[in-house]
SESE-319937 format. One line per 2 residues: number of its first residue (from 1); their letters; for each residue x, y, z of N, C-alpha, C. Coordinates in steps of 0.001 Angstrom, whole numbers, plus 500000, padded with zeros to 6 digits. Example, Ala and Ser with C-alpha at 12.3 -4.5 7.8 and 13.67 -1.06 7.14 Angstrom:
2
1	as	513190,494310,507800,512300,495500,507800,513200,496700,507800  512850,497750,507080,513670,498940,507140,512900,500030,507870
This chain:
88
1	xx	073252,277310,689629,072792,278647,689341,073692,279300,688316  073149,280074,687786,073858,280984,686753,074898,281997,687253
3	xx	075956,282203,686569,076611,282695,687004,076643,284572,687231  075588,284876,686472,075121,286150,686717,074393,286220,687728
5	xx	073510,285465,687854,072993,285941,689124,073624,285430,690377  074406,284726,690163,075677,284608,691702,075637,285702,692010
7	xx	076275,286589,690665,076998,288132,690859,076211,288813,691288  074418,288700,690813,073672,289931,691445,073692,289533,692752
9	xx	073416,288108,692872,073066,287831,694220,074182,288318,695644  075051,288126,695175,076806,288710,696029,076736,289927,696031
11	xx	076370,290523,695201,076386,291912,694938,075213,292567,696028  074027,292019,696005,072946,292532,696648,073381,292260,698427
13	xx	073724,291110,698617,074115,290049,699754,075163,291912,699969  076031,291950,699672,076875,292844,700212,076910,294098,700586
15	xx	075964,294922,700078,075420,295819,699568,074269,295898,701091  073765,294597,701298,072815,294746,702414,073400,294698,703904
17	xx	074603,294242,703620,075524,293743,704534,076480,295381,705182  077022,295463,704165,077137,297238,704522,076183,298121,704605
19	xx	075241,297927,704509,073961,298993,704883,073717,298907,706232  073554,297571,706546,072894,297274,708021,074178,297440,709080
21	xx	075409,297390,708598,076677,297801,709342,077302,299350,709304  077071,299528,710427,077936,300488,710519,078465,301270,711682
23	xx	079689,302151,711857,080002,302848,712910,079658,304073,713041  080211,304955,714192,079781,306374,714787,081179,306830,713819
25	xx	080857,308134,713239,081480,308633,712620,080920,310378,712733  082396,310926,713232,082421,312340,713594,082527,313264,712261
27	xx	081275,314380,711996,081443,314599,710662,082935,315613,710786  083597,316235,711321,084269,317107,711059,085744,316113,711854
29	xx	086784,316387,711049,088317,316155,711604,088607,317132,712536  089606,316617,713226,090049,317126,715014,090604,318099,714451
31	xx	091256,319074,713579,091714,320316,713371,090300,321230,713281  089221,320767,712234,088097,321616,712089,087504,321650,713066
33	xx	087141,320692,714160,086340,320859,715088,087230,321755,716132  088604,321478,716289,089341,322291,717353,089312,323552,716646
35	xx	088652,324402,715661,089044,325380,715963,087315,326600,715652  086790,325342,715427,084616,325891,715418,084939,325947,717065
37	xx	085236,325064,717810,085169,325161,719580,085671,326284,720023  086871,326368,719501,087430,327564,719950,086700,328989,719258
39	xx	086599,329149,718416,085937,330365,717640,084243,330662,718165  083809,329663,718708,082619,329558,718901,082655,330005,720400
41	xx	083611,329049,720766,083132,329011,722563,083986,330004,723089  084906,330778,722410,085832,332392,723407,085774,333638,722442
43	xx	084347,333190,721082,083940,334461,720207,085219,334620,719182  084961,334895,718015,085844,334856,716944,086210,336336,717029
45	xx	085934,337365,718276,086545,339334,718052,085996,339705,717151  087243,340482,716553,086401,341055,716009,086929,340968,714643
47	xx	087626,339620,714248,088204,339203,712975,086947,338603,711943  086375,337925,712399,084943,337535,712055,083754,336815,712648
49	xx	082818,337521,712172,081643,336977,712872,081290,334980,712751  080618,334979,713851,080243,333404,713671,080105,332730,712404
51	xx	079039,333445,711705,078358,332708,710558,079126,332651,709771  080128,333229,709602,081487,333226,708046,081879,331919,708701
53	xx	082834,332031,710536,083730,330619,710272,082570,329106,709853  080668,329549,710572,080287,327885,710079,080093,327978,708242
55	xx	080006,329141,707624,079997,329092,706304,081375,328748,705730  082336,328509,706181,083700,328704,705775,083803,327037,705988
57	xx	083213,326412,707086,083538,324893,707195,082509,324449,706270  081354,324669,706160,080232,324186,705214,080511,324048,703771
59	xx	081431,324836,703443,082265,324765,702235,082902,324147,701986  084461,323765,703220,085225,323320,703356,084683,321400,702860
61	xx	083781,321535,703672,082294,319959,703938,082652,319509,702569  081765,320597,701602,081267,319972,700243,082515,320142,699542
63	xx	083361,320881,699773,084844,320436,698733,085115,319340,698887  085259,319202,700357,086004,317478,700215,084484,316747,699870
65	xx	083986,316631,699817,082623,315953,699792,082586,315192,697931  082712,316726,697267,082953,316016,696083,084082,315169,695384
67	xx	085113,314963,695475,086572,313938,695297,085533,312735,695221  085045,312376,696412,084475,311209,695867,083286,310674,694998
69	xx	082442,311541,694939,081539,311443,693685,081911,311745,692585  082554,312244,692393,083645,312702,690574,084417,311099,690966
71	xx	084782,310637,691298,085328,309774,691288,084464,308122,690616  083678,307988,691490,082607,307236,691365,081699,307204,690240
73	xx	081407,308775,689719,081246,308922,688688,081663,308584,687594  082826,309053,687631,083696,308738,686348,083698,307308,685958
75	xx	084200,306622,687400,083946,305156,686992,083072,304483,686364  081612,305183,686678,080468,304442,686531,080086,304553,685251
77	xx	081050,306031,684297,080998,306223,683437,081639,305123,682090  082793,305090,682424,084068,304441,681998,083327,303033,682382
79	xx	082606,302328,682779,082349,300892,682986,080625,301268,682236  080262,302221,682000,079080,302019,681150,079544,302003,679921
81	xx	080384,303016,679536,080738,303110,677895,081495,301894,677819  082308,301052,678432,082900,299690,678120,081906,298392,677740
83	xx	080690,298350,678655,079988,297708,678456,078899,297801,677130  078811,298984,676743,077978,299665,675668,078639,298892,674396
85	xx	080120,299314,674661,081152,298661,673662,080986,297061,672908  080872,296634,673910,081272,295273,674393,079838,294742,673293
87	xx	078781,295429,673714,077376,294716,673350,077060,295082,671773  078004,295867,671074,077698,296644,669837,078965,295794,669269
């Protein structure tokens, strides 16, 4: 076989392999969740209402959320313009 399609083929093979695998994964870390429990379950007073602290983690979510797509991105960028290179 060709050696490109080894690569798609490994590539796909793996790709299906981590799809069909996977674990239980808690969306929030033990500091954020210890303190939605607490704010939630003995009332946040009268410092702030509910909906700020889940708007305040929902934020918190998509900050970290993006690091890794700018990341991934970039790469995907930087390995397209190399290859663009490569063929010109």
């Amino acid at each position: 076989m060709n050696l490109k399609i080894r690569k798609i083929l490994f590539a796909s093979f793996l790709a299906l392999l981590l799809t069909l695998t996977g674990t239980d994964a808690y969306s929030q870390c033990a500091m954020c969740r210890a303190t939605v429990e607490s704010n939630v379950g003995t009332g946040s007073g009268d410092k702030e209402p509910e909906s700020e602290v889940g708007a305040g983690l929902n934020t918190g979510i998509l900050y970290l959320m993006l690091a890794p797509y700018l990341l991934v991105g970039t790469l995907g960028y930087l390995w397209y313009r190399s290859s663009k290179k490569k063929r010109s």
